[in-house]
C-alpha positions as CSV (number, residue, x, y, z in Angstrom):
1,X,23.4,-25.8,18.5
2,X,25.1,-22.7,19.2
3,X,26.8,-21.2,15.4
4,X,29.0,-18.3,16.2
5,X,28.9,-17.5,12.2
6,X,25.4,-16.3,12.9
7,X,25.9,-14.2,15.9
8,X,28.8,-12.6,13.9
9,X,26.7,-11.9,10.8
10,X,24.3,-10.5,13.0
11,X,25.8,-8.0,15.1
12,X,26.6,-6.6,12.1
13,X,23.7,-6.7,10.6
14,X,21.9,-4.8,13.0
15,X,24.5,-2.3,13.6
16,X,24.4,-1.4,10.3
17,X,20.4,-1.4,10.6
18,X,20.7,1.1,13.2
19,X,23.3,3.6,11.5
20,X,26.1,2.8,14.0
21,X,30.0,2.5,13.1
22,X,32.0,-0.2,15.3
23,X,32.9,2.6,17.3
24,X,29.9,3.7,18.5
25,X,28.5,0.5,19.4
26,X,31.5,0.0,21.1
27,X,30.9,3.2,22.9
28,X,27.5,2.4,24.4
29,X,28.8,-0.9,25.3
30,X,31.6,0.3,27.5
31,X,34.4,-1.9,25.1
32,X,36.8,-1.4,22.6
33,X,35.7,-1.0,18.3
34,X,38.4,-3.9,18.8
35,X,36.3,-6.0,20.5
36,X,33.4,-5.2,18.1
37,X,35.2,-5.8,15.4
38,X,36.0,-9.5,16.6
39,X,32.4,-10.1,17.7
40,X,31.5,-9.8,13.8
41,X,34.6,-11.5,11.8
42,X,33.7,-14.3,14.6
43,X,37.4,-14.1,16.0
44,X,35.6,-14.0,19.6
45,X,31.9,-14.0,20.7
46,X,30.4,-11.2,23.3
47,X,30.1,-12.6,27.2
48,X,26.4,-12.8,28.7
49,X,26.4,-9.2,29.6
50,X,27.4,-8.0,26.6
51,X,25.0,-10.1,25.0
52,X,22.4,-9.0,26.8
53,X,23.3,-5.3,26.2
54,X,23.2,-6.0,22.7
55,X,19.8,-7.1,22.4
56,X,18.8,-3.9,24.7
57,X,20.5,-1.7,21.8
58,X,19.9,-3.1,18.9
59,X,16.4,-3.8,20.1
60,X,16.2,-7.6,18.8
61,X,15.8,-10.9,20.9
62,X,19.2,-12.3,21.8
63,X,17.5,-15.7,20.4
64,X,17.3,-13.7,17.2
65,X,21.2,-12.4,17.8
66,X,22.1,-16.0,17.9
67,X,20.1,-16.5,14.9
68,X,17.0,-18.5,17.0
69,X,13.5,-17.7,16.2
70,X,10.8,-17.3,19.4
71,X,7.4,-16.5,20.0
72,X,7.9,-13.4,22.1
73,X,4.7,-12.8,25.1
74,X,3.4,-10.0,23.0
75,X,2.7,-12.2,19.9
76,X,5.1,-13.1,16.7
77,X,5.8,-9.8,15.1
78,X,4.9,-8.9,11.1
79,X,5.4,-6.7,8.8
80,X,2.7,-5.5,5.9
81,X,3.0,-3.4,3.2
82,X,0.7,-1.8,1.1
83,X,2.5,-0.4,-2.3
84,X,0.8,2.0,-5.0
85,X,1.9,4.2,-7.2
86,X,2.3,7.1,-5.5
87,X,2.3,6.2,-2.1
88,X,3.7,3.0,0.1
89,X,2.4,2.2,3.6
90,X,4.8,0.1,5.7
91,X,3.4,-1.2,9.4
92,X,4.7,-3.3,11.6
93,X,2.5,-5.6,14.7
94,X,1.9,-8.9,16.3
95,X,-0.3,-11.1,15.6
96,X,-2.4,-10.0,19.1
97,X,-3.1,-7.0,16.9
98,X,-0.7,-4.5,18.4
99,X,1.0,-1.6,16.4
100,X,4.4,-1.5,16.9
101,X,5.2,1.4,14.2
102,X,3.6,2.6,10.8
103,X,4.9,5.4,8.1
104,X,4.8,5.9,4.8
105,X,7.1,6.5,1.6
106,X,7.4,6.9,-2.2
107,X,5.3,4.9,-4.5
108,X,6.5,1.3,-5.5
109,X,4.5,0.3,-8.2
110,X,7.1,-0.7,-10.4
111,X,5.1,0.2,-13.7
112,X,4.9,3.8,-12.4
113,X,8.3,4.3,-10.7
114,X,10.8,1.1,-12.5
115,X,12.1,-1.5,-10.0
116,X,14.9,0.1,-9.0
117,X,13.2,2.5,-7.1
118,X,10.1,-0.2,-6.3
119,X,13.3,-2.2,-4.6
120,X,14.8,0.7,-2.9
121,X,11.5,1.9,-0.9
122,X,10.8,-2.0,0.4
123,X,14.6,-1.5,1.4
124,X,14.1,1.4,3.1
125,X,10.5,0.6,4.7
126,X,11.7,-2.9,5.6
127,X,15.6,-1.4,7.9
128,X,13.2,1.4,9.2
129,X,11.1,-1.4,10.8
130,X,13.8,-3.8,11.8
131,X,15.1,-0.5,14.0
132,X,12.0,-0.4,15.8
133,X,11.9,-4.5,16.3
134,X,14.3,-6.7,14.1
135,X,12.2,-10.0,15.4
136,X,9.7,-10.3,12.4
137,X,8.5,-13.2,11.4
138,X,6.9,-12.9,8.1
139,X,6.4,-10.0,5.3
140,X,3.8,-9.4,3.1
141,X,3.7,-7.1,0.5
142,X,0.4,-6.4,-1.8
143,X,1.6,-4.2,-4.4
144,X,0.2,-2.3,-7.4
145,X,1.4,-3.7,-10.4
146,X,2.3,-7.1,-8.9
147,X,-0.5,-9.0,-10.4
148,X,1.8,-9.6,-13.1
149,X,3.9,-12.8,-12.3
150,X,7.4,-11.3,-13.4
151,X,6.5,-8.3,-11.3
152,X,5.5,-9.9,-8.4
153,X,7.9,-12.5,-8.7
154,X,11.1,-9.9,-9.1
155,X,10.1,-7.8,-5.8
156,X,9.1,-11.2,-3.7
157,X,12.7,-12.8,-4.6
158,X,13.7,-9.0,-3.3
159,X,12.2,-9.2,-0.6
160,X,13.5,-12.6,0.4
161,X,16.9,-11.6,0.2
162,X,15.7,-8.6,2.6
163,X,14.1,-11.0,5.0
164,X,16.1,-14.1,5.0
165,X,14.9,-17.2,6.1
166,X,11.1,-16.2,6.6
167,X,8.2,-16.1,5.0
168,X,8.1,-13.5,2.5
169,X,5.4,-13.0,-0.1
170,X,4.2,-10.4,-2.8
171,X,0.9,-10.2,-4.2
172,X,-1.3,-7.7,-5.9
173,X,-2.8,-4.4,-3.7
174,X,-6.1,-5.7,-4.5
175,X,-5.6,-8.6,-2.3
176,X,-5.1,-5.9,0.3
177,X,-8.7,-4.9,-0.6
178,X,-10.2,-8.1,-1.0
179,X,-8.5,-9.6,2.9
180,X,-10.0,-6.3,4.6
181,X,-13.7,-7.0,3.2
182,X,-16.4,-9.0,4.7
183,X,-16.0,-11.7,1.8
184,X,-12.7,-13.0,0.9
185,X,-13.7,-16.2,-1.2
186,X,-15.8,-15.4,-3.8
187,X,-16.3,-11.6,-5.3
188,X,-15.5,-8.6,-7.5
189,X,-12.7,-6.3,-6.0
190,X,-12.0,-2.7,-7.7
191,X,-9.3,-0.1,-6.7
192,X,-10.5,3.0,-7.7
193,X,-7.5,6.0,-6.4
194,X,-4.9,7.6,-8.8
195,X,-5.7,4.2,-11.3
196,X,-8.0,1.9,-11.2
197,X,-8.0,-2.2,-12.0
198,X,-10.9,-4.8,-11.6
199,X,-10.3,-8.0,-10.7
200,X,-13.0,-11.3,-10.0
201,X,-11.6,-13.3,-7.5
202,X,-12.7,-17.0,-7.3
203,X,-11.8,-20.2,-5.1
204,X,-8.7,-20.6,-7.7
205,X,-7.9,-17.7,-9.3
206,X,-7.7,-13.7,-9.0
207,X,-8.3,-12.5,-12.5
208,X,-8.0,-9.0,-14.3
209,X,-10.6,-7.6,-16.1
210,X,-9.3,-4.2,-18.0
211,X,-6.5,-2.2,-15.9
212,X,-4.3,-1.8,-19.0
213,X,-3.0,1.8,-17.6
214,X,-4.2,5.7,-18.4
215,X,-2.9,5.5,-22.1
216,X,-5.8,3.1,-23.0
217,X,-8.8,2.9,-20.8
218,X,-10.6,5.3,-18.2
219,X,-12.1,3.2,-15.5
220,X,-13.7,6.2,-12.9
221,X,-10.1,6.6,-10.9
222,X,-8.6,10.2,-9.8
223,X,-7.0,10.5,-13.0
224,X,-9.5,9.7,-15.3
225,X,-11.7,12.5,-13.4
226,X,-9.2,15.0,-13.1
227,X,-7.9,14.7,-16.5
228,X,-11.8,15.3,-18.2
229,X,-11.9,18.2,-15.8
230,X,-9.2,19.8,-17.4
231,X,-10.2,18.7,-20.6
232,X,-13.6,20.4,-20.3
233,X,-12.3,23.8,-19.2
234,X,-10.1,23.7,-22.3
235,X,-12.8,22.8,-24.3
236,X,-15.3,25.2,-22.9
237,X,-12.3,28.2,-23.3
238,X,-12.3,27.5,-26.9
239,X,-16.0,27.0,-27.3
240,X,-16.3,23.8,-28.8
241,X,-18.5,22.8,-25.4
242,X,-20.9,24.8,-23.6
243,X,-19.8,26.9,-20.3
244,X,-19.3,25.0,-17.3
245,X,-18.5,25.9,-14.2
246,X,-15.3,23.1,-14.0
247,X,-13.6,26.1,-16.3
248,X,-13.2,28.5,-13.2
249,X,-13.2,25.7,-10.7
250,X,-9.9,24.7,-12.9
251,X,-8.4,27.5,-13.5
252,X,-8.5,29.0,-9.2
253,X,-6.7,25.0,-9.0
254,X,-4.2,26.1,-11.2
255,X,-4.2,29.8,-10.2
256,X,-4.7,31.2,-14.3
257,X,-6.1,30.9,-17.4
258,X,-6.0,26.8,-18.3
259,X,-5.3,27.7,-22.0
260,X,-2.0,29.6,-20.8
261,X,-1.8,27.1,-18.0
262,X,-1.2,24.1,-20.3
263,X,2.6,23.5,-20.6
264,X,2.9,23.6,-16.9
265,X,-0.7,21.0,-16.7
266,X,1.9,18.6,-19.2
267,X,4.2,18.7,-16.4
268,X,2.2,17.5,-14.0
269,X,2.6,13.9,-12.6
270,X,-0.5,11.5,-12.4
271,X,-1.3,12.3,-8.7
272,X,-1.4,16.0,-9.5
273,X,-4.0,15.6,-12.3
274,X,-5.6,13.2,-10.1
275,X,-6.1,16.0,-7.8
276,X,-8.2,17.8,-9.9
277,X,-11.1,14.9,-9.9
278,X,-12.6,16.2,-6.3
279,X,-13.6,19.9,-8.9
280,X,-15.9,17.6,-11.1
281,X,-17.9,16.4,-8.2
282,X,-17.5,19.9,-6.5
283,X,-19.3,21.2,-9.7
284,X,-21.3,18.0,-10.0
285,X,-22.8,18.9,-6.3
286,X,-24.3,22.6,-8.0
287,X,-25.8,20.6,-11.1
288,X,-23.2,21.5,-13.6
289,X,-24.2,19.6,-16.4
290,X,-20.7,18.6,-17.9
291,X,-19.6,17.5,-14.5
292,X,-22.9,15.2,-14.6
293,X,-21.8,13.9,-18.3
294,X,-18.1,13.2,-17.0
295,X,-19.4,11.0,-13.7
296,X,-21.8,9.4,-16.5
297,X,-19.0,8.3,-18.6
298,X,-16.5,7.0,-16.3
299,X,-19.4,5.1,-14.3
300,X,-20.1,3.4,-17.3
301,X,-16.9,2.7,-18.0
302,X,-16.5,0.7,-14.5
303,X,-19.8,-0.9,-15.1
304,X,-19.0,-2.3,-18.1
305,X,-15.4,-3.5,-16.4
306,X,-17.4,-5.0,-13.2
307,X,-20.2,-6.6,-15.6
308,X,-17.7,-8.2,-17.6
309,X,-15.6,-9.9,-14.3
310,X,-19.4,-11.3,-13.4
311,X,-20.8,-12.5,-16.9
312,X,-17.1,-14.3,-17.3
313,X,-15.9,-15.5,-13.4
314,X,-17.3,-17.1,-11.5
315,X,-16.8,-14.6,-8.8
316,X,-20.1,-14.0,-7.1
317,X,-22.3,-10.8,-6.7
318,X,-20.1,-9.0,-3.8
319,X,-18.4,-6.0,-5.6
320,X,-16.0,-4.7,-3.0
321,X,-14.6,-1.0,-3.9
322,X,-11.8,0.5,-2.2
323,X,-9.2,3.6,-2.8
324,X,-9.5,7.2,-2.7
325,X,-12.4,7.6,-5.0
326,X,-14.9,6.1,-2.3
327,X,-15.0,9.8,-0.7
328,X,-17.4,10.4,-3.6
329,X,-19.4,7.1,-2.4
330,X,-22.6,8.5,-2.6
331,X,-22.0,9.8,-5.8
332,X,-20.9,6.7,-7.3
333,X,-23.5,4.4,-5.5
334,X,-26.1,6.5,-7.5
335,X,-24.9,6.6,-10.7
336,X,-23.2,3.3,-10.9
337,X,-25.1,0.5,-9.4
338,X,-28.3,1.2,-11.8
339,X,-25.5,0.3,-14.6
340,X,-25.0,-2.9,-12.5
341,X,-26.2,-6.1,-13.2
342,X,-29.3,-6.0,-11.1
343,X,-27.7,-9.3,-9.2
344,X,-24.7,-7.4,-7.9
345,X,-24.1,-5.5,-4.9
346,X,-22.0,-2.7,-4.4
347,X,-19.3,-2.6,-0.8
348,X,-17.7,0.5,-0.5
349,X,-14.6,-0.8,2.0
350,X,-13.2,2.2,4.0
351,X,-10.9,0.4,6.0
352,X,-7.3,1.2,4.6
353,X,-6.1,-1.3,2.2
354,X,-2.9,-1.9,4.5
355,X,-5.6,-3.7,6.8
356,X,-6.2,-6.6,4.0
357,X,-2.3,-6.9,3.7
358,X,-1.7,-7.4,7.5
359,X,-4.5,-10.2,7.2
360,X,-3.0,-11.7,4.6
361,X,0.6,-11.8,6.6
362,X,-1.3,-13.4,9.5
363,X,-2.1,-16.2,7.4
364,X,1.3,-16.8,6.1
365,X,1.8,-17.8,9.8
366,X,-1.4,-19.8,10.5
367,X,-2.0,-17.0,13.3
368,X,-5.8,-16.6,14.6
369,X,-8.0,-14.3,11.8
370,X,-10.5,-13.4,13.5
371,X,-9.5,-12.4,16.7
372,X,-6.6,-10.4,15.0
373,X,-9.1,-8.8,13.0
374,X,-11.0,-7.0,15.7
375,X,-8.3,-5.5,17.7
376,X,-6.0,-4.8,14.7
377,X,-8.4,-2.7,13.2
378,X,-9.4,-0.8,16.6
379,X,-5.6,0.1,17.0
380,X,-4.8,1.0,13.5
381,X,-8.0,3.7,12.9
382,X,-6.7,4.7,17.0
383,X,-3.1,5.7,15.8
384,X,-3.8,6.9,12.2
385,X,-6.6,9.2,14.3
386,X,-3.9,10.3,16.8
387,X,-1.1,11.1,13.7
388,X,-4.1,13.4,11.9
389,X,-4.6,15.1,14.9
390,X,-0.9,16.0,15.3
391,X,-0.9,17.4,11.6
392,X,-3.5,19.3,12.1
């Protein structure tokens, strides 16, 4: 049954979505702000033409206007997100696997950037895609930080007053890595980029082993390397280590002497020291022997992490490892799997974690996995090829 309360809330809505006042809607659709204005108090209701021109404009199915849902002929529409802490990928598809728009914006791991601004980059993410197409059917968010259940629970309840009325969930980012591996059920999933955190996943539960932040652990992320390069130039500057080369590979990074340097290195945020980590493998790759003891360390580090999640879960021998540290794969595969338990085997994923998160939307909807799968990922490497190649 038609409710003209939900056409009127609606109109407005979307209006507002798409940054226009009554007056210029009213302008594109040949009437009077008047006439807008009565459309959304729900003093009067918009004829069939208008109707029509509304959906064209506000690009959104007049059954959604009218506040119906529909499977449209390209697919229902979704909406992933992939959140870190520096970084949050939004994209929006159908469940044939077509890209209908992707971007990215600030950080929203609300450890690293509070919840205010957490909820204020799904905000913006989430009106940026209903401009593009407002029909989306469900949302799903893996987010760093979020495999804590007040954490996750805070930015899902967000997000379903964002997304009223369908399926909205939040989860942790390593789902994101664990839905775009091979295995799914049973294994050890790792996210090694600016952090890090380990986590077994079982038939029941997704557990964390370690991932208590940079103040108390080191587990081989971008930080952890960066911040021992650093470390080693000023120790090698004051003589307390031998030489190494990391001291001039640090100090052209930072454009002067690190000693002098260090009040402006205090300033940095995590990212930036994170940046530092590619110099330790840099100087790793012309055997510098303190780069060798720092990849030691923090491999050990996550070895002890991964063995721990085995030993304790009962998770398997898949260890799946995703994030930006996986550039260094080769690296990492030598020096870390002999720390292994022999059992387990080591996955580096380079498919994009926001590739797990659109899986995981699809089966909030019961939509086909494995067909999805296929095309999905053919599209997204297609477009993210085709925005590199306008960059550069």
């Amino acid at each position: 049954m038609f409710q003209p309360e939900f056409l009127a809330q609606n109109i407005r809505k979307y209006r507002l979505l798409h940054g226009l006042t009554q007056a210029q809607l009213a302008q594109k659709l040949f009437v009077t702000a008047q006439n807008v204005s009565k459309w959304e108090t729900g003093k009067s209701v918009p004829d069939l033409e208008n109707l029509c021109m509304l959906s064209q404009i506000l690009r959104i199915s007049t059954d959604r206007l009218l506040g119906r849902t529909e499977v449209l002929p390209q697919g229902r529409v979704m909406a992933a997100i992939d959140g870190g802490g520096t970084k949050t990928e939004f994209i929006l598809y159908t469940e044939f696997g077509e890209i209908l728009e992707r971007f990215c914006l600030h950080g929203s791991n609300p450890n690293t950037v509070g919840f205010d601004n957490a909820m204020a980059v799904l905000k913006s993410g989430i009106e940026q895609l209903m401009v593009v197409n407002a029909d989306i059917c469900a949302v799903y968010a893996g987010i760093a930080g979020c495999g804590n259940v007040k954490a996750q629970k805070t930015l899902q309840n967000y997000l379903r007053k964002l997304c009223p009325g369908i399926p909205c969930q939040v989860g942790s980012d390593v789902l994101n890595v664990i839905y775009s591996a091979p295995v799914n059920e049973r294994c050890i999933a790792v996210i090694c980029g600016t952090g890090s955190v380990t986590y077994a996943k079982t038939p029941t539960q997704l557990q964390r082993v370690g991932g208590w932040g940079p103040l108390w652990e080191s587990g081989c992320c971008g930080y952890d390397f960066g911040r021992d390069a650093i470390l080693a130039a000023l120790k090698a500057r004051d003589g307390l280590s031998p030489p190494t080369i990391l001291t001039e590979f640090v100090e052209d990074f930072l454009g002067g002497n690190v000693w002098e340097k260090i009040s402006d290195i205090y300033k940095l945020p995590r990212e930036e020291i994170g940046a530092f980590a590619k110099l330790v493998f840099d100087a790793y790759q012309q055997g510098d022997a303190t780069a060798l003891e720092i990849i030691e360390k923090n491999t050990h580090q996550l070895a002890q992490l991964i063995n721990t999640a085995a030993q304790n879960y009962d998770c398997g021998t898949d260890v799946v490892i995703a994030g930006g540290m996986i550039s260094q794969k080769e690296v990492l595969m030598r020096h870390l799997q002999p720390k292994l338990l022999p059992e387990l085997k080591l996955h580096f994923n380079s498919l994009p974690q926001i590739c797990g998160a659109a899986v995981k939307c699809c089966e909030l909807l019961g939509a086909e996995i494995a067909e999805f799968k296929e095309t999905f990922y053919k599209n997204y490497l297609q477009i993210t090829e085709e925005d590199h190649n306008v960059k550069n």
